[in-house]
N, C-alpha and C positions, 0 to 999 in steps of 0.2 A: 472332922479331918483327923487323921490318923498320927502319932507322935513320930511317926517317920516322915512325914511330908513336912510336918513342923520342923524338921530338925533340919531337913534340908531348905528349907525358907530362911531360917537361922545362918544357914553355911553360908548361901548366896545372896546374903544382907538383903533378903525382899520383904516386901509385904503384899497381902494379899488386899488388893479390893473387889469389889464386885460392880459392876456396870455396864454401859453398855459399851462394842466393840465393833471393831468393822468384822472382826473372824470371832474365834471362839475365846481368845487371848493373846495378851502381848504383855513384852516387860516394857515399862515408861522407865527413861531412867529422868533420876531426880541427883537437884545440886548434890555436891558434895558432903557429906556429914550426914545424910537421909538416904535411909534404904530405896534401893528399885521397887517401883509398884510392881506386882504380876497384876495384871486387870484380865478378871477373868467375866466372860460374857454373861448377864444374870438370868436366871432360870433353867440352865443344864443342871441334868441329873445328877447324882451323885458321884454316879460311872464315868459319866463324862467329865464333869466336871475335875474327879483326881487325873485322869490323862490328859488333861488339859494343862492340869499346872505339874504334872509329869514331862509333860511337852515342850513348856517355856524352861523349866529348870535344865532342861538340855541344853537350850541353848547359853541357860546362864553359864553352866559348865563347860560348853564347847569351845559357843562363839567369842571370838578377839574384838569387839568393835571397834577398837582404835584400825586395825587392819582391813577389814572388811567392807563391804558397801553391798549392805542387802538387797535394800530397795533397787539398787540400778544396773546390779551387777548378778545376771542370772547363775554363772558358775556359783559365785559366793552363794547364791542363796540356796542351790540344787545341796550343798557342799553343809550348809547351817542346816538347812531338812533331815536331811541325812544324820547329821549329829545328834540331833533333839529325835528323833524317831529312834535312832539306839539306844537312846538313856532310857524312853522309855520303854522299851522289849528289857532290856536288862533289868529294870527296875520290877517291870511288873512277872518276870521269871523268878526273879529272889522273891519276891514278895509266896508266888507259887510256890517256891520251894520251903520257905518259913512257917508255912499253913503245913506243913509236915507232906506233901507230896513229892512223888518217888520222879526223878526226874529221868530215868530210864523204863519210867512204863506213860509218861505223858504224852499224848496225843497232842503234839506240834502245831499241828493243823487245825484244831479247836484252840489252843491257846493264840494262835497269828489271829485269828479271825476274833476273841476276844479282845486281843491287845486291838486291834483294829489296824496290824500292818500285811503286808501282801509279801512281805520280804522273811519268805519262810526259813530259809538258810542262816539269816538271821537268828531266829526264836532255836531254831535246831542246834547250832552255834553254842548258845546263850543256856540250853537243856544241855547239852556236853560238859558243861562247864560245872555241872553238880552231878556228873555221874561218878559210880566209883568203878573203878576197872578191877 
């Protein structure tokens, strides 16, 4: 795992474990004074696995839990998706751009389809944002 995924594990007081899951991952939260588990599903690939806990960290980021109601409440959850699918496009654009790539010659449409989102406006967005005019 790379010293930037670590450091944002560090931000959003998690920890990682590995196990088994109903999806690919979820945050458990735990008593007070102990970080959040990310439990992430065991034997995904590497790829997958960093967008997976790319994926939770979104919503450590995004979501209010004291405000919200995932499980019962489909806005809230369309609304939490949504946030944790931004972190990660954004995430994985800077990451593109750190590897020394030119973000005004990127092919959008191989990055959406790498990051594994449909939400090209999105990644296109997110490529603007390192161009130099």
């Amino acid at each position: 795992m790379d010293s930037h995924l670590k450091r944002l594990l560090k931000k959003y007081n998690l920890k990682i474990q590995f196990g088994p899951t109903h999806g690919d991952g979820c945050i458990v939260e735990t008593p007070d004074g102990y970080p959040n588990l990310l439990v992430v599903k065991e034997g995904l690939l590497d790829e997958q696995m960093e967008k997976v806990i790319l994926h939770e960290l979104g919503h450590a980021e995004n979501d209010d839990a004291t405000e919200k109601n995932y499980k019962t409440d489909y806005a809230t959850r369309l609304s939490c998706e949504s946030g944790a699918n931004s972190f990660v496009v954004h995430e994985q654009i800077k990451k593109y751009i750190d590897l020394g790539n030119d973000a005004s010659n990127a092919n959008w449409l191989s990055l959406a389809k790498y990051i594994g989102t449909d939400n090209y406006c999105l990644v296109q967005e997110e490529l603007l944002k390192y161009c130099i005019n």
